[in-house]
SERO-4910 file (N, C-alpha, C, O; in steps of 0.05 Angstrom, whole numbers):
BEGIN
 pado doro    nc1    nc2    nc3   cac1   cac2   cac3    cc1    cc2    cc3    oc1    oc2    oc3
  Unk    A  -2493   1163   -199  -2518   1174   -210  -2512   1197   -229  -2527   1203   -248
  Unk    A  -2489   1211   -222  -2491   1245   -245  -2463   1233   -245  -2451   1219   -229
  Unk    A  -2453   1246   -276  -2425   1263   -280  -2433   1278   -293  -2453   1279   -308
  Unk    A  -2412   1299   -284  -2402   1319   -312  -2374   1332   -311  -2371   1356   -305
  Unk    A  -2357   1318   -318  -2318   1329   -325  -2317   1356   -328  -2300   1371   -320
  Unk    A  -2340   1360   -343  -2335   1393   -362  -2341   1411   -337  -2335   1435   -341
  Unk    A  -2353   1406   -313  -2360   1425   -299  -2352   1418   -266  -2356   1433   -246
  Unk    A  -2340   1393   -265  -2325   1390   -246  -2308   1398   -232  -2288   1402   -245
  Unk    A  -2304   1407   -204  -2291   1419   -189  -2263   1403   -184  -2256   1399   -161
  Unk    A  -2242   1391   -210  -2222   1374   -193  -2202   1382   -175  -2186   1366   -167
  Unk    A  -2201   1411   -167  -2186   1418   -152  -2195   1418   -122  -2180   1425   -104
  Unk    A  -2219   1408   -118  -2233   1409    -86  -2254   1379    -93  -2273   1382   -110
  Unk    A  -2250   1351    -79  -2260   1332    -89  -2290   1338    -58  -2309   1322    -58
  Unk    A  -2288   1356    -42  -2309   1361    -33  -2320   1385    -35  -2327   1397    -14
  Unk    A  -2322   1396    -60  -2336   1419    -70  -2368   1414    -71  -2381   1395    -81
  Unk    A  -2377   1438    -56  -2405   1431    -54  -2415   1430    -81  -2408   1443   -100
  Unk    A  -2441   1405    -81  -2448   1388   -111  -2476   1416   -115  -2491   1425    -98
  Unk    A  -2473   1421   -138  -2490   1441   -165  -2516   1425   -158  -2522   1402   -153
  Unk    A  -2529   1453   -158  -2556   1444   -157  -2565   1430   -169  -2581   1414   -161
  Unk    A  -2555   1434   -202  -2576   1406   -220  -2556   1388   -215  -2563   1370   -230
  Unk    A  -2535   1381   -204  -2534   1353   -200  -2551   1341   -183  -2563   1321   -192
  Unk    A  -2556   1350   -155  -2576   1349   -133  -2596   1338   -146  -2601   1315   -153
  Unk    A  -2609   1361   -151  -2633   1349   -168  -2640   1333   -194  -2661   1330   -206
  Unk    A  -2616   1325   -198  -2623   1306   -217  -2626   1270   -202  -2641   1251   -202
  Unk    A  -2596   1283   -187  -2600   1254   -169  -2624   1245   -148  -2630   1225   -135
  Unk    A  -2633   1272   -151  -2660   1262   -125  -2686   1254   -143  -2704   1242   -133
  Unk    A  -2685   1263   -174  -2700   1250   -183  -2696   1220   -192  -2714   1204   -191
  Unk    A  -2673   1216   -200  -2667   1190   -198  -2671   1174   -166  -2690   1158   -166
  Unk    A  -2662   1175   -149  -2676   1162   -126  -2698   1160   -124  -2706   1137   -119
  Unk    A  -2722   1183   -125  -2744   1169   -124  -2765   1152   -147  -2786   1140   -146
  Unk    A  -2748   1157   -164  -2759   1138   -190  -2752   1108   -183  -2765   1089   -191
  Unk    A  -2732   1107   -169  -2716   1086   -167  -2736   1071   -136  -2744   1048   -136
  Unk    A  -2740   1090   -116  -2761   1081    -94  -2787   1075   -105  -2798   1054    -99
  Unk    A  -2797   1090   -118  -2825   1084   -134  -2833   1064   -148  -2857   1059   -151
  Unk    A  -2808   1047   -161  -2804   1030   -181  -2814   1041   -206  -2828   1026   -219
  Unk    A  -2811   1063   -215  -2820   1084   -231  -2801   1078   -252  -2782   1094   -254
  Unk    A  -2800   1055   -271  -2782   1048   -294  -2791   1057   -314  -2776   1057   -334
  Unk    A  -2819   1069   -316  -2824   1082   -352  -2808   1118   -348  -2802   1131   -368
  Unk    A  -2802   1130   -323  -2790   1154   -312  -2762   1154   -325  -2752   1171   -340
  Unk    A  -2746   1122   -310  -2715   1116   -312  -2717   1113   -340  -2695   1120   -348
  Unk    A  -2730   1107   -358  -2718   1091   -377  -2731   1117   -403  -2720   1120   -425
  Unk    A  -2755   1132   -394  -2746   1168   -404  -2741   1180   -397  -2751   1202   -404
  Unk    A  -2723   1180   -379  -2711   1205   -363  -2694   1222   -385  -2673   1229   -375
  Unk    A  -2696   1228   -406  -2692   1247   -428  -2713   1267   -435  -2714   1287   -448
  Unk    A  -2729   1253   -422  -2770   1275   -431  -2782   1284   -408  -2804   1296   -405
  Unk    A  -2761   1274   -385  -2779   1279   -362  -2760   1308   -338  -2764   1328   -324
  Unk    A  -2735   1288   -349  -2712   1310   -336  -2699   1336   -355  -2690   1331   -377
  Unk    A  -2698   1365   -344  -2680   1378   -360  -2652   1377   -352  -2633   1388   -363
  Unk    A  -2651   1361   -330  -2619   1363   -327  -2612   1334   -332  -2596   1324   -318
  Unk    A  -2626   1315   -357  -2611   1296   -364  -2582   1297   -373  -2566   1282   -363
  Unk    A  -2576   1313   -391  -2555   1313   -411  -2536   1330   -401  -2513   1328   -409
  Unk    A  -2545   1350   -381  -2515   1365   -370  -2505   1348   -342  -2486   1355   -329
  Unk    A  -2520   1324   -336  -2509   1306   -311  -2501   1279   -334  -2495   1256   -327
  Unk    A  -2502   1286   -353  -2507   1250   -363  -2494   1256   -397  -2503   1241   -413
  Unk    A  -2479   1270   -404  -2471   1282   -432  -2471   1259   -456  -2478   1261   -480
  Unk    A  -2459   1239   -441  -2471   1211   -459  -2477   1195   -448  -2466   1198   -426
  Unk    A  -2495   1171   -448  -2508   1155   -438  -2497   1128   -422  -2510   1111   -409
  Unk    A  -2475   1131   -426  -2459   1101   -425  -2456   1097   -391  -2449   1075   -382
  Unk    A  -2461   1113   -379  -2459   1111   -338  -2480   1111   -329  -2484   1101   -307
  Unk    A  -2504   1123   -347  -2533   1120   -337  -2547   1083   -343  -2558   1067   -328
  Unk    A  -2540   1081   -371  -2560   1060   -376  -2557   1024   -357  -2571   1004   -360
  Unk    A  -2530   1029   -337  -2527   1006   -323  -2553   1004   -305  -2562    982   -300
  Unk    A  -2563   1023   -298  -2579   1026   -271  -2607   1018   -291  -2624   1003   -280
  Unk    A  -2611   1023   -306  -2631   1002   -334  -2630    973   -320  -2647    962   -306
  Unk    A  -2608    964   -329  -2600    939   -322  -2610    926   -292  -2629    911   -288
  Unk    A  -2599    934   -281  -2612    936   -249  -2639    941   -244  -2648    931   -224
  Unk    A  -2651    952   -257  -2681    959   -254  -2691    932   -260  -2707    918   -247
  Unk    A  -2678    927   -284  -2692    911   -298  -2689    882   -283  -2709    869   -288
  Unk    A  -2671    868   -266  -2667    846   -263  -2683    848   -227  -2679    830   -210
  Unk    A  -2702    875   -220  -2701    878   -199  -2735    856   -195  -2753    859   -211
  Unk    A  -2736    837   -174  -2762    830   -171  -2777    847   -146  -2767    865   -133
  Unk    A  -2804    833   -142  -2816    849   -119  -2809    841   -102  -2821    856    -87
  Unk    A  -2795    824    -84  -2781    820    -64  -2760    828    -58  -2752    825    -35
  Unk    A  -2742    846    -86  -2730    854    -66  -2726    885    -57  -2733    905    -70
  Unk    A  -2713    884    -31  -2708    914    -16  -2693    933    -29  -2670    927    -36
  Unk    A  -2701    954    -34  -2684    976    -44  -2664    990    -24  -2675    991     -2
  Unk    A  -2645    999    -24  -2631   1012     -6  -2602   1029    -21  -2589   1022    -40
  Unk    A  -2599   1052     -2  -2572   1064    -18  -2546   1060      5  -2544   1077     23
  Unk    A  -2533   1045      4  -2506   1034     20  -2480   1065     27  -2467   1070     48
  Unk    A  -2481   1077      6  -2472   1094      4  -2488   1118    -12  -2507   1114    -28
  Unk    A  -2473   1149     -4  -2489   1161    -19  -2461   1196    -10  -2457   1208     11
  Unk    A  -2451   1199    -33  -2429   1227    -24  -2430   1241    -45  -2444   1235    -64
  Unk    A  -2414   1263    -43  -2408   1280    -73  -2388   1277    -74  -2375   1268    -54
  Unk    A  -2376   1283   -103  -2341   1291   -106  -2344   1307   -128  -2361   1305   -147
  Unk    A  -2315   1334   -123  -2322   1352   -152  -2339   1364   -156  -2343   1376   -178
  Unk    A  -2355   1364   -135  -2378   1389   -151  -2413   1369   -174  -2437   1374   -176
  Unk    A  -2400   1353   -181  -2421   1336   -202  -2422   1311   -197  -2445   1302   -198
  Unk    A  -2409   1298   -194  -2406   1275   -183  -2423   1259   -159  -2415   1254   -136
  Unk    A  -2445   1253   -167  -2454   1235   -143  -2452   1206   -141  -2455   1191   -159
  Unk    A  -2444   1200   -114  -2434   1168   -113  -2454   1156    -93  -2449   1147    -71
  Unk    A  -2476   1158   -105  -2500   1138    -92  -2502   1115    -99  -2512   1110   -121
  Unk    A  -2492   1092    -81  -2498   1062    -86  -2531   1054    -86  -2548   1060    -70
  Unk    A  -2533   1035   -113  -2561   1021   -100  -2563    994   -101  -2561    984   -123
  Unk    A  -2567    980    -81  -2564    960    -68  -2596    948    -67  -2615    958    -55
  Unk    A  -2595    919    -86  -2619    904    -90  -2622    887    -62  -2599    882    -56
  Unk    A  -2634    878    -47  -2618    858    -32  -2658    846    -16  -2659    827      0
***
């Protein structure tokens, strides 16, 4: 859900995660529970911590993809969900 290299802790891969990473990722989950895709897909107008969790777009816009192939049947769920580095969140989301 977040990176950011430039502000990453790589010397402690369980460095407690920066607040705007937190909160960026918790806005992404519940956009993502809500089925809140006009949120995901401006999350540039809606979030201020788009661009310091997300510096270029290319790790965010998969979960586009996923949104998009998602129907109403199916279950949302996060399989996994950790920090690493300080910015780094590794929340799985799992269509199923």
């Amino acid at each position: 859900m977040t990176h950011n290299f430039s502000h990453a802790d790589f010397r402690n891969i369980d460095a407690k995660p920066i607040d705007w990473a937190i909160k960026f990722d918790e806005t992404i989950k519940n956009a993502i529970l809500k089925n809140d895709v006009s949120s995901l897909v401006n999350i540039e107008k809606i979030s201020d911590f788009y661009r310091i969790n997300h510096p270029t777009n290319d790790h965010y816009l998969p979960l586009l993809y996923l949104m998009g192939i998602k129907n109403e049947n199916d279950r949302i769920s996060f399989p996994h969900m950790s920090w690493q580095h300080a910015t780094m969140s590794m929340r799985h989301v799992l269509l199923n």
